[in-house]
LUMKOL-777873 format. One record per residue: residue in one letter; x, y, z of N, C-alpha, C in turn. Coordinates in pm, whole numbers, plus 50000, padded with zeros to 5 digits. Example, Ala and Ser with C-alpha at 12.3 -4.5 7.8 and 13.67 -1.06 7.14 Angstrom:
A513194943150780512304955050780513204967050780
S512854977550708513674989450714512905000350787
END
This chain:
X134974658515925134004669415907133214671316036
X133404684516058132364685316179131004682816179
X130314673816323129154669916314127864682916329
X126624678816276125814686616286125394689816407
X124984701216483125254698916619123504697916679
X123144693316769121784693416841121394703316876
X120194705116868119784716716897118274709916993
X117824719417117116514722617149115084722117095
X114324714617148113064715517006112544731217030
X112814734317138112094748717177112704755217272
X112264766917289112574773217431112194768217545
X110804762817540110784756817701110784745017731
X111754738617624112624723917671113814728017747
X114224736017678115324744417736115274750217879
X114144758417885113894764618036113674752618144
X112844742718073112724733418199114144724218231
X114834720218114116254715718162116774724118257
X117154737718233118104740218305117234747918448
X116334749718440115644745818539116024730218643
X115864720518601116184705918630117594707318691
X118194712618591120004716618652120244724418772
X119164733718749119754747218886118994739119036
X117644736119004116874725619169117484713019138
X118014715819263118904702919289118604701519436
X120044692719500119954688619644120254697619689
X121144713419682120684720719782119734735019791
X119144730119693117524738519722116614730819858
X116794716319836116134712819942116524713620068
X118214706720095118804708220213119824718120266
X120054726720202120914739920211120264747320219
X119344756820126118904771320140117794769120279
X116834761420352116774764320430117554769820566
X118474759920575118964766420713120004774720658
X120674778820488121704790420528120384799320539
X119244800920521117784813220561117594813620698
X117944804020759117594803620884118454811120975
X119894807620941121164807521008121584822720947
X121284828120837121284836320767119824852420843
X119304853120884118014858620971117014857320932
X116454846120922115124847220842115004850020733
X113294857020800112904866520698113614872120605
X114664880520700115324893420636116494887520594
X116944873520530118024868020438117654867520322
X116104873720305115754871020179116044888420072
X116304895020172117074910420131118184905120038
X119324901220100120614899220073120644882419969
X119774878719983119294869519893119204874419752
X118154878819738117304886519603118624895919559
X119424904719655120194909519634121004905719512
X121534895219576122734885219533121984878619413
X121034875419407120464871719259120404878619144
X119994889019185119684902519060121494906519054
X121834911919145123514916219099124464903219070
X124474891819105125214883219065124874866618994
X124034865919055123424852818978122854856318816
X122084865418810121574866318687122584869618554
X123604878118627124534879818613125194869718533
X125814861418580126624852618592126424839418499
X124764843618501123754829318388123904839818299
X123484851218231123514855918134125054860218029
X126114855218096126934851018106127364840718020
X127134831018099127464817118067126384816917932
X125174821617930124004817917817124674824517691
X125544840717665125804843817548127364836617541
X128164831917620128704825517582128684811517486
X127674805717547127464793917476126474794617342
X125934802017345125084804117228125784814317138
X126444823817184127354824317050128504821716957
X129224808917115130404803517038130224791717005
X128454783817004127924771416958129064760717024
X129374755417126130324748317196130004742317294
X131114734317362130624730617457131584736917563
X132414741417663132994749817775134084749317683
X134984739617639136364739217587136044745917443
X135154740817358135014745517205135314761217239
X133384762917318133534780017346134514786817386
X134974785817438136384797517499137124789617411
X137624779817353138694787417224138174793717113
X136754788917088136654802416972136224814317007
X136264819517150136604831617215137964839317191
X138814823517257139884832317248140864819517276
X141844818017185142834801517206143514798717307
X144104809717377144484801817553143544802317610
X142124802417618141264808317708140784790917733
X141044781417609140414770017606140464757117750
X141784764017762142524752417984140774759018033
X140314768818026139184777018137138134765618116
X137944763517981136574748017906136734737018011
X138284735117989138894718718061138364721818199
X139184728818288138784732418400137554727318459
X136724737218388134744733918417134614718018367
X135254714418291134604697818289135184692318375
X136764695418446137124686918523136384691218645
X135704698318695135284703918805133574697118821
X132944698218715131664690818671132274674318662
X133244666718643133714656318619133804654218785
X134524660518881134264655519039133094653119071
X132424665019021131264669219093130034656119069
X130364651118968129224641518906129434627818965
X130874626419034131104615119081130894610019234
X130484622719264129864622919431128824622719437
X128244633619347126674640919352125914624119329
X126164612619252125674603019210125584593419346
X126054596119425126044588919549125214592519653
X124904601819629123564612119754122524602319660
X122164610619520121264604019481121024584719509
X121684577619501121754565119540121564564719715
X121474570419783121374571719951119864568719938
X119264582819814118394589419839117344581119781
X117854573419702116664560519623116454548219763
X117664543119758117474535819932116104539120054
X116474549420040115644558820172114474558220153
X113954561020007112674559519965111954545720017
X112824529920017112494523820037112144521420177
X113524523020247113694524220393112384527520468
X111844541820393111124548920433109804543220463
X109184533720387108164526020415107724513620534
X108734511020552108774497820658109744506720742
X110064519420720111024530320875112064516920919
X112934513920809114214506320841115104509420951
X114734521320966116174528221052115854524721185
X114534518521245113864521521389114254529021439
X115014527321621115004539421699115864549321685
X116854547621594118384553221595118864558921457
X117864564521386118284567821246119814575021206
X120234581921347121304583021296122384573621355
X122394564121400123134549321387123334541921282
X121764537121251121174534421123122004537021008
X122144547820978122504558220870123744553320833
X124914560020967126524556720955126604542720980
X126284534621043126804521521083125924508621011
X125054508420993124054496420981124134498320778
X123244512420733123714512220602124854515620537
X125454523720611127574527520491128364520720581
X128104518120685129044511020704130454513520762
X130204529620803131394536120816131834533320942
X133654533820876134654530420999135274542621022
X135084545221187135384561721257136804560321254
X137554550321243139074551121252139874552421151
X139594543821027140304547520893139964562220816
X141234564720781141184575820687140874570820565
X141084560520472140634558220344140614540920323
X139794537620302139874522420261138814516820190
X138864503120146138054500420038137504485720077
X136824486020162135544479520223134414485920144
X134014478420057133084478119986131774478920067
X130394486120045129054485920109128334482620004
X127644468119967126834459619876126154472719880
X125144473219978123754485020003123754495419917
X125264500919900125464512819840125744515019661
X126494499919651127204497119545125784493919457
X124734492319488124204485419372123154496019340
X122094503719415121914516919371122484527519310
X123664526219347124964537719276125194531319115
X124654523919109125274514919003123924515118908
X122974514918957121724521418900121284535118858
X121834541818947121464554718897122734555118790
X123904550718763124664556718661124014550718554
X123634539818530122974534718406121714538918387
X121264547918440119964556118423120574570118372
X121714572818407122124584018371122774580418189
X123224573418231124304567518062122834567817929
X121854557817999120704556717903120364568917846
X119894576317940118844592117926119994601217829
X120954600917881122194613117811122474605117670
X122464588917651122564586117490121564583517412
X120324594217467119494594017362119294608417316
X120204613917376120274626717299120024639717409
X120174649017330120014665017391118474661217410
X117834661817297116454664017261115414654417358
X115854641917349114994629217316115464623317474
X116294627017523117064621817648116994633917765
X117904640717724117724654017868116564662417840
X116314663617731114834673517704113754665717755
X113444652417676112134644917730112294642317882
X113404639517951113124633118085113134649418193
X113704658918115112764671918225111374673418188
X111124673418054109874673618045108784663118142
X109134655318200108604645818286109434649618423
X110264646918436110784648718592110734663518632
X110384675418559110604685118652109034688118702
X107604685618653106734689618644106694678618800
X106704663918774106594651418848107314658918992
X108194665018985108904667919103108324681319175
X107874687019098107274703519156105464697219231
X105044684319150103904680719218103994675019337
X104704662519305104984656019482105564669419531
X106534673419550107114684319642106254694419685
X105234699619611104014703719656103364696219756
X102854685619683102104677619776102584673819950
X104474672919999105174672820047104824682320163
X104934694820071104964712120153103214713620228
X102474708120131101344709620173101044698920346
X101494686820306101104672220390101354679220516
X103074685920525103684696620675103384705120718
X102284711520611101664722420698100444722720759
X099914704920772099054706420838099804696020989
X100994697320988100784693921156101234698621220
X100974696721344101424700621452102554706021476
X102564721521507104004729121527104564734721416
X104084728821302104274735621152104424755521148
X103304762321225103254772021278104724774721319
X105164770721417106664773421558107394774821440
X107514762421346108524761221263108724774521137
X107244778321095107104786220983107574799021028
X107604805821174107944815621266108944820121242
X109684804921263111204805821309111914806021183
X111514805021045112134805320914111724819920860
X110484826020882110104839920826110384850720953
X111024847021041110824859421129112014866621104
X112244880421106113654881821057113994885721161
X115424883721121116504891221231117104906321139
X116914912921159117704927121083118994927221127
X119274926021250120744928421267121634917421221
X120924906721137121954899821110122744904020956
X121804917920895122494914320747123404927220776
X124144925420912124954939620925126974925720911
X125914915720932126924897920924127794897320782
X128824903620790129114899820643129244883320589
X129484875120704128904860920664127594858320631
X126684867420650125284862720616125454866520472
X126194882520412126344881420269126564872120205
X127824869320227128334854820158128104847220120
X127204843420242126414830420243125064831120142
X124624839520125123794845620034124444849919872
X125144851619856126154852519735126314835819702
X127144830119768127304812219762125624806219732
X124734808319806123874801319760123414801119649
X123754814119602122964817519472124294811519354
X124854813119396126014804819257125814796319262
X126114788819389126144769319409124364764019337
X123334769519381121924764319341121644767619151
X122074779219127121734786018988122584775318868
X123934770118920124654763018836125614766718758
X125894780318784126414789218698127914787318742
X129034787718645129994792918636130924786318626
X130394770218582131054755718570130474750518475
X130644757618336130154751418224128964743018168
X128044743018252126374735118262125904747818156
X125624760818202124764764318139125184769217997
X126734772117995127474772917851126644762417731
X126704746117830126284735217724124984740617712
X124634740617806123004741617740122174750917661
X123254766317656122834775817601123564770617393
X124594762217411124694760717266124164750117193
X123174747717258122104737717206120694746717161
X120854761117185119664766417174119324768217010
X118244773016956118554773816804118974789616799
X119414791216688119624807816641119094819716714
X117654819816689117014828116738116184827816862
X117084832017001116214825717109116234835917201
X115164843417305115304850917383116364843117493
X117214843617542118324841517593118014850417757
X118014861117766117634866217935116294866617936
X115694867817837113604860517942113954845917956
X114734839417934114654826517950115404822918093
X116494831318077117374837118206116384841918307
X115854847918317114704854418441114094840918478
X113274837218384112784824518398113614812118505
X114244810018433115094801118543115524804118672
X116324817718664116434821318785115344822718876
X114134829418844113424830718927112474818418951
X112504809918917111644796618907112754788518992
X114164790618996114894783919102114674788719261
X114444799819275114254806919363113144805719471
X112244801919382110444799019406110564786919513
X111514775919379111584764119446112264763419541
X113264770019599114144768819738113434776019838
X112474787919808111104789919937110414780919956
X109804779019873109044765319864109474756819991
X110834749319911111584738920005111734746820166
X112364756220171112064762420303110864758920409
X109994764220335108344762720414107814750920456
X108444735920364108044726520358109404722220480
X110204722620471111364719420583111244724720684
X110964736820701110744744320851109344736020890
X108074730320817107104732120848106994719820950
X108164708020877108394697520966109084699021066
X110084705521060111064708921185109994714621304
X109114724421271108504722821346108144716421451
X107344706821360106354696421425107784683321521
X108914687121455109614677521532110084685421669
X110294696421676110544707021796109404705321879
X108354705321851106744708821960106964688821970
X107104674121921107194669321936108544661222072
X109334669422045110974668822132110664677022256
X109694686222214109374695822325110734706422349
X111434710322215112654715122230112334732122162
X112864741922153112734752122086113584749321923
X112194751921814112674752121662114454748321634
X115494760121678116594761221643117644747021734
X116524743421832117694728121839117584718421781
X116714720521664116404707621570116664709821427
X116964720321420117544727821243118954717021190
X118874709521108119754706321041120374712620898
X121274707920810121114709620654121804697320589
X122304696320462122894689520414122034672520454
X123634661820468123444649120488122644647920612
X122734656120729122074650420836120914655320845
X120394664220782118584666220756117694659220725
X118734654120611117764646320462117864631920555
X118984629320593119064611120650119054609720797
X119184619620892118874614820994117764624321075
X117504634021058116354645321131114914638021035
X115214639320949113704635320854113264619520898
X114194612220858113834599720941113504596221103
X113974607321179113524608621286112224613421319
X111974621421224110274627721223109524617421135
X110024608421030108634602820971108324591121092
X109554585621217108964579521279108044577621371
X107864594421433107554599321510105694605921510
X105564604121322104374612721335103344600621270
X102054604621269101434594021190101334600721019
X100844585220941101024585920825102754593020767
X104194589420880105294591820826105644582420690
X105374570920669105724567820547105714574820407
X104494582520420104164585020331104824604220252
X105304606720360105664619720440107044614720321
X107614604220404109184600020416109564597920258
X108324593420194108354581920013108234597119950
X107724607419987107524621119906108654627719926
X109214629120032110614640220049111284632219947
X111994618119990112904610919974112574607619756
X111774612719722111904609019587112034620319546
X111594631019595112004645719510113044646319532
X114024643719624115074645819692116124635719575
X115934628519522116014618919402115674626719298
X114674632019254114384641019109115454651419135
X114974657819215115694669619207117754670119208
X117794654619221119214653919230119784646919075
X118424642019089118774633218892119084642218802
X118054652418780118224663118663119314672018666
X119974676318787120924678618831122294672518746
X121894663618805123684651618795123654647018598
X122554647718536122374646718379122824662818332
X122714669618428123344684618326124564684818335
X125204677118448126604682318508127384672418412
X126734656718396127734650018325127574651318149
X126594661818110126134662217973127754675117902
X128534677318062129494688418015130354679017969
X130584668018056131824663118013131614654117836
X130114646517837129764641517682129884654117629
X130024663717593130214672617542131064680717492
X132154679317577133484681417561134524672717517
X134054661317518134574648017454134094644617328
X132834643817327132224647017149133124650217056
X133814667017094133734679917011135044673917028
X136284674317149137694671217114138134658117034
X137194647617074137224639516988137044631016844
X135464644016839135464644816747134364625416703
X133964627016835133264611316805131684614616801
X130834605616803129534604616806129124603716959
X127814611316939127234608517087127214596017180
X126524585017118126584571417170128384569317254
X129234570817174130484564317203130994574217351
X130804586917307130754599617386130444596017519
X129394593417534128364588217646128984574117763
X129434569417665129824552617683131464555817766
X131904564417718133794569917799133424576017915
X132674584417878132104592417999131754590418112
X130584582918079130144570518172130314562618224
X130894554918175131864543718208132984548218355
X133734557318289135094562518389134544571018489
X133164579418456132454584418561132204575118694
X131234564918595131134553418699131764546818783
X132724543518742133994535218769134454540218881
X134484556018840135434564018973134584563419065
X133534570319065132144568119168132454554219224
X132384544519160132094531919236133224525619290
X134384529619256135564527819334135554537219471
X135194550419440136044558519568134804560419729
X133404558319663132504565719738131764552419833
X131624537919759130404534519836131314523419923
X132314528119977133494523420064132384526220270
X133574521920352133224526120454134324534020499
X134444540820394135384555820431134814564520373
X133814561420268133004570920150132474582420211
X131794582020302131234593020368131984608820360
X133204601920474134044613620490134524620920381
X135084610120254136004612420106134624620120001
X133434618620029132814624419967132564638020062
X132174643720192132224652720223133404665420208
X134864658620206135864667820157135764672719976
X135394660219908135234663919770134314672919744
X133184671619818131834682719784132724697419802
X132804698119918133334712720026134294717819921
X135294709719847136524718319788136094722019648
X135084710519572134904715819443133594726019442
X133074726919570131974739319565132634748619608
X133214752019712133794764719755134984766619713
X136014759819676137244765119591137144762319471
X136754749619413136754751219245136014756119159
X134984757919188133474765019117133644782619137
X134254781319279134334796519274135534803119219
X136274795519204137814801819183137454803518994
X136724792618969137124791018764135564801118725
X134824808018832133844817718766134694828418785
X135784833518921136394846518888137434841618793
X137954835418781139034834118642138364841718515
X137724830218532136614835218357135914847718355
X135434856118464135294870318459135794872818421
X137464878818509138414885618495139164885018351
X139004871818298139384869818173139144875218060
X137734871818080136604880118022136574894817971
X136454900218081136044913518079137374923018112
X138564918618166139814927818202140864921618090
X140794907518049142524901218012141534903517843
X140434900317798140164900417659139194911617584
X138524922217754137324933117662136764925617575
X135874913517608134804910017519133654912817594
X133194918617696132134922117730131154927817704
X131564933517611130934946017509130114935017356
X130934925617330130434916617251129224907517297
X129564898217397128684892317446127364901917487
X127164913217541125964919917526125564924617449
X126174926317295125434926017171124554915017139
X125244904617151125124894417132123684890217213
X123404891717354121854892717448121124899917396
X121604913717371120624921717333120124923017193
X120404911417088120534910416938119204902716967
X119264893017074118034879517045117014882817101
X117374888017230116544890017404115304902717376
X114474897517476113844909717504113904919317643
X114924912817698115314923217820116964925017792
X116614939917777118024944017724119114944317850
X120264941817828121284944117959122694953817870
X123144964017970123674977017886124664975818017
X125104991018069126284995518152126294989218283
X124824990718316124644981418448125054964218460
X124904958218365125524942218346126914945118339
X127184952918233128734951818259129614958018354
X128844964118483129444966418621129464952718689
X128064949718686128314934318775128944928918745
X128824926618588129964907418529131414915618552
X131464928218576133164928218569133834935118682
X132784941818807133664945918917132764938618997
X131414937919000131134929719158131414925519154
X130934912919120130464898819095132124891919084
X133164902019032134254892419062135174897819193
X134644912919257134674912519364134194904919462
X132934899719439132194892619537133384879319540
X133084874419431134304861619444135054858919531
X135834870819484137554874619546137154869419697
X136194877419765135924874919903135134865219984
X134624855019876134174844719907135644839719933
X136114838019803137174824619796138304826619862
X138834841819918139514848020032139104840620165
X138184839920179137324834120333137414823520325
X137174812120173137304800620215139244791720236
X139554804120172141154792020185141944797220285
X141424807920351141794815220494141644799620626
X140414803120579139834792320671140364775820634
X140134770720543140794759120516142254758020556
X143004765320567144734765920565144924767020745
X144014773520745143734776420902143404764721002
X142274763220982141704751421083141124733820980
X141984733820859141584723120767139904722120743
X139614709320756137864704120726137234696420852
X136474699120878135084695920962136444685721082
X137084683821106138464680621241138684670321178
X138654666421033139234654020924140624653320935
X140884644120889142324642720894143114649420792
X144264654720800144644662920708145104657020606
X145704643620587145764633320447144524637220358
X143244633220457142224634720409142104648420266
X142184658220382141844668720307142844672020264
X144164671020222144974673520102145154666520033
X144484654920011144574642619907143314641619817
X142224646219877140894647319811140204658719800
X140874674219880140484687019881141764693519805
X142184697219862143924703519758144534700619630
X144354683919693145384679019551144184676019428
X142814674619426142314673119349141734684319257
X141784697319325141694710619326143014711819166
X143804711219257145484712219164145324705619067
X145134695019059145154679918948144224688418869
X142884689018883141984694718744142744706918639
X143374717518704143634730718687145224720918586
X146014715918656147084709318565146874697118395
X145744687418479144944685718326144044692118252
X144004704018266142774711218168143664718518109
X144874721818170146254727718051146914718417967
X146924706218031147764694517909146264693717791
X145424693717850144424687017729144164700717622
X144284709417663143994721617614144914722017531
X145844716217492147174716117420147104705717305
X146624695917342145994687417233145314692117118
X145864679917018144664691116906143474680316865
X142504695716806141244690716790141064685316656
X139774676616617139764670316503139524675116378
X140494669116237140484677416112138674685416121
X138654695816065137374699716003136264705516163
X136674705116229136144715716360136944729716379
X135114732216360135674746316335136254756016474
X137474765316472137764764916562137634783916571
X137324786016490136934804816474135684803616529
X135094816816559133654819416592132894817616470
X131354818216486130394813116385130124829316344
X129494829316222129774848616195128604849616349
X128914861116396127884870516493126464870516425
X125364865716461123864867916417123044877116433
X124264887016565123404900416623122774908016504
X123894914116408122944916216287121644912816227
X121774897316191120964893816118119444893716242
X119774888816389118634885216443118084899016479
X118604913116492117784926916476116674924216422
X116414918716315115804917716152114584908616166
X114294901616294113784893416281113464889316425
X111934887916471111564885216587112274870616655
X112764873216748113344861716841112464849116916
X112604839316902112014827716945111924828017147
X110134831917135109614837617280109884846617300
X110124859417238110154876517298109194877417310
X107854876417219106344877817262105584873117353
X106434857817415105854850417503104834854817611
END
């Protein structure tokens, strides 16, 4: 018999989860410099752009999907539609990589915190970084030299993750945003504030708001502005499917959507102002101009930042505030991404949460702690990030458009379905974006990225490298999400849609339309 399913105590358990999901690690270390590298000021045009025509898009989306086929990525799209169910697998196997890397930044990023106090790294943080803590060897392509340093934080944060996710939707991912997202918007405040009072903070704030106009003539600056807004929002890899079929019956669904989106948004200016404000102060310190000190990603967070908390006074304290939001904001994250795969295992299996949690986890872990905290990890996690953000995330949101809206005309349903609960209605204009931009936009992201990959491979890696952990792992998900999709599900799950509520919820004020 099918289990009773969890539900949300409210709407804004809900908003702050997936809130928690969308600020992540690259609100902090990405959207600055693609803003920077992007023209400033004026990236925030083609920014906002790309939010309103495709991000919002794309969540409102994923939200009537999951809330009206009550599922989790695999349930929902078969009671959409029964081959549609490989599209479910897909997103968990894609959230299933993704959770097994993403858990290893966070473990850097708990380290660092410590580091950060006694400035472990002394003169050479980026020595420090590759050689002294991972340990990495510049000559092997893959090997399994274990890094203690790495292995036992990594090994912590998964049992922080296993705990929080088996105590439930409610009681586990609801209570710990209810604490970590508020906890993280304060220090990170406090963070943004500490940088703008020093020195050069100004040079730096210049050089992030000044625009360049001729750059949004860059069709890479589009792009790049399109990508940010998918990769940060969370959309289009089954996170917000789960979280929207946890909602109860009656729930405004796009004010909740605005909400998030634009509360993700806030927070990646935010992070901007607070990152430029230091870069700054490390440029007027180097005595260099702003743009020779711009990092993003791994070498911002671990070797530019550690270079500035050594450099300024009161850096410890500078260093213990980045370096733990940089930790929140990656925790709540990595609990939405692996809550797809307990979720999809639940429902095919047909087991209880606890046990759910415990497979999940376990083989999550396992893989994590086999492949990453190596002294080859570095590299094997930089190809894994690059292929499941820019080819797998993007390739299984235009699938599921096109699916969507050209191979099944349910588009027309699902916006009954928004506009039955919601108080911001979406009509002809949504269904231009969800079904010619937005999977135009795709097309020409993911055109650009396998142009380029086929072309000149990854960052001058070795090409084992990147067809063993970029290509072939790419392939492998897309081939098991069709065998499993073939499997059958357990007696008494229901595998039709739940009747449509659009009717009934006309009839009856929606949970937060008045808000």
């Amino acid at each position: 018999m099918e289990q009773k399913r969890e539900v949300w105590s409210g709407r804004t358990v809900f908003i702050l989860a997936a809130i928690g999901s969308a600020v992540g690690l690259g609100n902090i270390w990405r959207f600055p410099y693609v803003a920077y590298e992007g023209g400033g000021g004026a990236f925030i045009v083609p920014y906002l752009i790309a939010l309103l025509t495709a991000g919002l898009t794309l969540l409102f989306v994923d939200y009537a999907i999951g809330h009206r086929f009550r599922g989790s990525p695999p349930l929902a799209f078969r009671r959409l539609s029964r081959p549609t169910e490989a599209i479910g697998w897909w997103q968990v196997g894609i959230c299933f990589v993704i959770a097994v890397y993403y858990a290893v930044i966070i473990a850097w990023a708990l380290r660092y915190t410590f580091f950060s106090i006694s400035e472990s790294w002394g003169d050479d943080p980026a020595g420090f970084f590759a050689s002294d803590f991972l340990q990495q060897d510049s000559e092997a392509t893959f090997a399994f030299d274990y890094v203690p340093a790495v292995v036992w934080p990594l090994a912590l944060v998964w049992l922080a993750t296993i705990v929080i996710l088996a105590l439930g939707v409610q009681k586990g991912i609801g209570g710990s945003a209810i604490v970590f997202i508020p906890v993280l918007v304060v220090l990170f405040a406090v963070f943004v504030v500490r940088a703008l009072f020093l020195d050069g903070a100004a040079e730096g704030l210049d050089a992030f708001f000044t625009p360049n106009w001729s750059a949004l003539t860059d069709s890479g600056v589009w792009i790049a502005a399109y990508g940010q807004i998918f990769f940060s929002l969370s959309v289009g890899f089954g996170i917000m499917i789960t979280y929207a079929s946890y909602l109860k019956r009656r729930t405004n669904l796009t004010g909740s959507g605005l909400v998030v989106g634009f509360s993700n948004s806030s927070f990646e200016i935010l992070a901007g102002i607070g990152v430029f404000a230091v870069l700054g102060y490390m440029a007027q310190a180097s005595g260099v101009a702003v743009g020779e000190v711009v990092e993003s990603g791994i070498g911002l967070a671990f070797i530019a930042f550690p270079t500035i908390i050594s450099t300024m006074p009161g850096g410890p304290v500078l260093g213990v505030l980045f370096f733990v939001s940089l930790m929140l904001a990656g925790f709540t994250s990595l609990i939405s991404i692996v809550q797809v795969c307990v979720a999809a295992v639940q429902e095919k299996a047909g087991i209880g949460r606890v046990p759910a949690v415990l497979i999940v986890g376990v083989l999550s872990a396992a893989t994590s702690l086999v492949l990453f905290p190596t002294s080859t990890g570095l590299n094997t996690l930089d190809v894994v990030d690059n292929f499941a953000n820019n080819i797998g995330i993007v390739t299984v949101a235009l699938v599921t458009l096109v699916v969507i809206t050209w191979g099944l005309r349910r588009l027309p349903e699902l916006e009954a379905h928004l506009n039955a609960v919601s108080s911001f209605k979406v009509g002809m204009v949504w269904r231009f974006l969800a079904g010619v931009l937005t999977p135009a936009v795709l097309i020409w992201m993911l055109a650009d990225q396998v142009v380029e990959r086929v072309r000149e491979g990854y960052g001058g890696l070795p090409d084992s490298l990147v067809v063993g952990f970029g290509w072939a792992v790419q392939i492998a998900i897309v081939v098991l999400a069709l065998a499993v999709s073939f499997l059958p599900w357990p007696r008494g799950t229901a595998l039709t849609p739940p009747p449509d509520l659009a009717p009934d919820a006309l009839a009856a004020p929606t949970e937060g339309a008045t808000r």
